[in-house]
C-alpha positions as CSV (number, residue, x, y, z in Angstrom):
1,X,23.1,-25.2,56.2
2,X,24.3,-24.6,53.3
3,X,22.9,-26.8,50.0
4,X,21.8,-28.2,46.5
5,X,18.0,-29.2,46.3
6,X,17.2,-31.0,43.3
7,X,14.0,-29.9,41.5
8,X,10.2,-30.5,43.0
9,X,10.3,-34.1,40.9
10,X,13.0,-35.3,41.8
11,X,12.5,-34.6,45.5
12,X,9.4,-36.3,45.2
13,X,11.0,-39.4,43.7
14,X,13.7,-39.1,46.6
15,X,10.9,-38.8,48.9
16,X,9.3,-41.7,47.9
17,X,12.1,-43.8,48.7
18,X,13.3,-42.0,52.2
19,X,9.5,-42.6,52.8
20,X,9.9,-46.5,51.7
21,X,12.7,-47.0,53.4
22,X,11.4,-45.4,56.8
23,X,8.3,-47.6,56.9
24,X,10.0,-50.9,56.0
25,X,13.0,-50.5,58.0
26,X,11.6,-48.2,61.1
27,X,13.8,-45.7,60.3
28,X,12.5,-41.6,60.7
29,X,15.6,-39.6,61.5
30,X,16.2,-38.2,57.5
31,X,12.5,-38.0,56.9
32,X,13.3,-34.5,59.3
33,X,15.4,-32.9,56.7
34,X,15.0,-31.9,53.2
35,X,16.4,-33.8,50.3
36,X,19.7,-32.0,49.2
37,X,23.4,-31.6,48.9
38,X,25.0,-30.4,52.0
39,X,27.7,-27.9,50.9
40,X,28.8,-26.6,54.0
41,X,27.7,-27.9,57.2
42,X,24.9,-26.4,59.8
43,X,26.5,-23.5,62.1
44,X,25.1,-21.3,64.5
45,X,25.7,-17.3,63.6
46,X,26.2,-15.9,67.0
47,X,25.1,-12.3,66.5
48,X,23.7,-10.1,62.9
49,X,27.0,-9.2,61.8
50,X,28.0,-12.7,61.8
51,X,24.8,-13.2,59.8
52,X,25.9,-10.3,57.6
53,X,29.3,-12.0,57.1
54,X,28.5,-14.9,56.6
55,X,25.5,-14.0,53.4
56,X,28.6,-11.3,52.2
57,X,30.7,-14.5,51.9
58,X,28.4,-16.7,50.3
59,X,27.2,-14.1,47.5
60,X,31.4,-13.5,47.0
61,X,31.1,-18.0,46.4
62,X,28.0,-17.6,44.0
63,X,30.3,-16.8,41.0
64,X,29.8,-19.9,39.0
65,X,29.1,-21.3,35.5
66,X,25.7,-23.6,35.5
67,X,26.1,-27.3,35.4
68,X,24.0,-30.4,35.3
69,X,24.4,-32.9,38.3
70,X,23.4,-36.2,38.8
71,X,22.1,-38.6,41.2
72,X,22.9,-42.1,40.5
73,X,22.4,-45.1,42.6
74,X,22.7,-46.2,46.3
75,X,26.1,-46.7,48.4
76,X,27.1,-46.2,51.8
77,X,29.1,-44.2,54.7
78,X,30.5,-47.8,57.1
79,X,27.2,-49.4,58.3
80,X,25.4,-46.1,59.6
81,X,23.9,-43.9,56.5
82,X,22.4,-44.9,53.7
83,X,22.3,-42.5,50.6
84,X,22.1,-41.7,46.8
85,X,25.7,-41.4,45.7
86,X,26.1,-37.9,43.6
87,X,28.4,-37.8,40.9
88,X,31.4,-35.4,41.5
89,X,31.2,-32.9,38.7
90,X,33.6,-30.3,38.6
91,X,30.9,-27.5,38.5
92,X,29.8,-29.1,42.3
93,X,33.8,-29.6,43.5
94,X,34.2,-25.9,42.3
95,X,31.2,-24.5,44.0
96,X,31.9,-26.4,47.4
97,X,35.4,-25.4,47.3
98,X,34.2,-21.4,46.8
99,X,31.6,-21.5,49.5
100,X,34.5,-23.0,52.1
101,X,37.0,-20.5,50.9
102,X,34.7,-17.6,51.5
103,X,33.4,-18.9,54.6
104,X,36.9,-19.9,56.2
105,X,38.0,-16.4,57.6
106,X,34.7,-16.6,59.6
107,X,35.9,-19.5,61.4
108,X,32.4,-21.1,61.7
109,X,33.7,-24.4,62.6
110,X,36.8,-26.3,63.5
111,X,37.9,-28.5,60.6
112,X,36.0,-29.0,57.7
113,X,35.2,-32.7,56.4
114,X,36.3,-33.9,53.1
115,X,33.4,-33.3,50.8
116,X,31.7,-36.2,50.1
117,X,28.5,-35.2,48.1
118,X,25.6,-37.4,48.5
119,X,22.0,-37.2,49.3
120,X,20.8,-38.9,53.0
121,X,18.2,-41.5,52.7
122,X,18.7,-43.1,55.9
123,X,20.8,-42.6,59.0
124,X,21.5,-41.9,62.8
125,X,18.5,-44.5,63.7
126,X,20.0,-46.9,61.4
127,X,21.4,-50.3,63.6
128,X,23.6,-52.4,62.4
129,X,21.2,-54.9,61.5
130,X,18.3,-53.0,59.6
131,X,21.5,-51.5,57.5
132,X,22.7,-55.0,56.3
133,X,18.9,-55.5,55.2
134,X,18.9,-52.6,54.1
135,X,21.8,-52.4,52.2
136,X,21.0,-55.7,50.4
137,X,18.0,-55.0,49.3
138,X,18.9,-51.7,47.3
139,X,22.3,-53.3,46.3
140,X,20.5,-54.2,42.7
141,X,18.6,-51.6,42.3
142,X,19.3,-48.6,39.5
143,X,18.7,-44.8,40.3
144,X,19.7,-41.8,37.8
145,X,18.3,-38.5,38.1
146,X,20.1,-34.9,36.3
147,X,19.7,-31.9,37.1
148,X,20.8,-28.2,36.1
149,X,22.4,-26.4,39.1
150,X,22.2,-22.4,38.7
151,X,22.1,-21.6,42.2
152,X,22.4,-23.2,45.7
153,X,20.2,-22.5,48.9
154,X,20.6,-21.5,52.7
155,X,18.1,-23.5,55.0
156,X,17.5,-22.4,58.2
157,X,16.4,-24.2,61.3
158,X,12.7,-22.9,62.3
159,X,10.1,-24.6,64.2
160,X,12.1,-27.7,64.9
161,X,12.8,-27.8,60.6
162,X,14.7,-26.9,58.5
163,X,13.0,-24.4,56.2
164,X,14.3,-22.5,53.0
165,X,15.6,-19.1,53.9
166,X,17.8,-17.4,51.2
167,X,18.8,-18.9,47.3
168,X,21.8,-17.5,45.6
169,X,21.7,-17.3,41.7
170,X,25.1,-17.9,40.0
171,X,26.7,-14.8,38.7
172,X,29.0,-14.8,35.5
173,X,32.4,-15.1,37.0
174,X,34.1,-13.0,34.0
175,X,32.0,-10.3,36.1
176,X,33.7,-11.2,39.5
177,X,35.7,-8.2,40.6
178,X,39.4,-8.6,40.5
179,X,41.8,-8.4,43.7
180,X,44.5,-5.5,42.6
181,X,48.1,-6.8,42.3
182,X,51.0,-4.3,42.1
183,X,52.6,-7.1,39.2
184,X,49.5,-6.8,36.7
């Protein structure tokens, strides 16, 4: 899976509220993952060149200028996940379009969903009913957390979780190499 994870403090303050919202509601299925950004989906690499294709790909996406991103407030996907709404800066639009574009020739997966950055508090074991009570009682509340984004992550699952395996720092795209064209 490729990611954002926000800073230590601001995963705690996530935490806190997945952890909330798990023992009021009965809801555990995000307390198994991380708190992050999905930027492209979970695949499986089938062999160690596909490994070795896919990281070449994803250090050709990690040309990027830092940005700050931020969390703000609750919404929802129809009645079934629950999650802080991230604002779509263009530094994060950017980055997730790179990241598909160098992983697309790999043809990891089928179709890729529109992009729809947010961060999971609660889904999957969320019922109808516990997401109407759930939904009203965050429909008040305030959130806002920034961030700066210089790199992004690759989690791998290990050990029935998803662990940290490899962060890519953004490199100065005035030093990405350039594609020849016979009409420069």
């Amino acid at each position: 899976m490729v990611c954002l994870v926000p800073p230590v403090s601001i995963v705690e303050d996530i935490d806190e509220i997945r952890t909330y919202i798990s023992e009021k509601f009965k809801v555990y299925e995000s307390l198994k993952r991380p708190a992050h950004i999905t930027l492209y989906p979970p695949v499986k690499l089938s062999s160690q060149d596909a490994e070795k294709s896919f990281f070449k790909a994803l250090e050709d996406a990690a040309f990027g200028k830092p940005f700050i991103q931020v969390l703000r407030n609750f919404n929802s996907f129809h009645d079934k996940t629950f999650y802080l709404d991230v604002e779509q800066h263009e530094g994060l639009m950017n980055l997730e379009k790179q990241i598909t574009k160098a992983l697309q020739p790999l043809k990891l997966i089928e179709k890729k969903e529109k992009f729809n950055p947010h961060v999971t508090l609660a889904f999957r074991d969320v019922k109808p009913p516990v997401f109407q009570q759930l939904s009203a009682e965050f429909k008040d509340r305030k959130f806002k957390r920034e961030f700066p984004v210089s790199s992004f992550s690759v989690y791998k699952h290990q050990d029935k979780r998803w662990q940290p395996f490899k962060e890519f720092n953004f490199k100065d795209p005035a030093t990405k190499p350039k594609i020849p064209s016979l009409f420069d």
